[in-house]
C-alpha positions in Angstrom: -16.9 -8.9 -48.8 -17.6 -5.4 -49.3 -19.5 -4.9 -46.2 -16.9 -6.7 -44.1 -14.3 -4.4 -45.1 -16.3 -1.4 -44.6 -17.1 -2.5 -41.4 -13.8 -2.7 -40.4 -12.6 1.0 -41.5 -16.0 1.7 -39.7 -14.2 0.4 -36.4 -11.0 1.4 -36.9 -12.2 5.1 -37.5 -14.2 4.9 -34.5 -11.6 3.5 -32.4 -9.7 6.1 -33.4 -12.0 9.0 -32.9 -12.6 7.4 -29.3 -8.7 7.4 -28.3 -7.8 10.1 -29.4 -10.8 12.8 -28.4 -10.2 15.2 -25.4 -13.8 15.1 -24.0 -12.9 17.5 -21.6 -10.1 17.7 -19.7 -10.6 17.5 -16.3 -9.2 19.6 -13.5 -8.5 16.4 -11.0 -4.8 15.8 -9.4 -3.4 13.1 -7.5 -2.7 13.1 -4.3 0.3 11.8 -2.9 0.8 10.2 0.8 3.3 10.0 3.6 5.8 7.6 3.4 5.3 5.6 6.8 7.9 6.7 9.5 11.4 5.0 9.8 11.3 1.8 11.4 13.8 1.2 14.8 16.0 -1.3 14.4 15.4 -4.3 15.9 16.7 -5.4 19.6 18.0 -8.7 19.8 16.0 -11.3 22.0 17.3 -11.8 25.5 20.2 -14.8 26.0 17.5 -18.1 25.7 20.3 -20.3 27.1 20.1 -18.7 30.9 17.2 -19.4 32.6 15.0 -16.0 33.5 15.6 -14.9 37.0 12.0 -15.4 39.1 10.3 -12.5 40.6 11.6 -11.0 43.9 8.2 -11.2 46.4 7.7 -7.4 47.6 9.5 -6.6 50.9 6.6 -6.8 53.5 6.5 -4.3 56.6 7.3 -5.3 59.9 4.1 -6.0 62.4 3.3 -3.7 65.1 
């Protein structure tokens, strides 16, 4: 019984030495980054109910 409970101050002292040493302190810093750009509102589609008007065929020039 003895040994249990000196194993377990053991631990606890050691846990506490280990949380609450300052082994070092270190010079490091975060970085922050860009927020991303503001979006553009979306367009709405085009009017699905009307059919899409076909291509016009390019104008050809006279023959000489």
């Amino acid at each position: 019984m003895k040994k249990l409970i000196l194993a377990s101050v053991s631990a606890l002292a050691l846990l506490g030495v280990a949380a609450c040493s300052e082994s070092g302190t270190d010079n490091t810093t975060t970085q922050s980054t860009n927020p991303p750009p503001a979006e553009q509102p979306m367009q709405p589609a085009p009017d699905a109910s009307k059919p899409a008007e076909p291509a016009k065929p390019a104008p050809t020039a006279p023959a000489q």
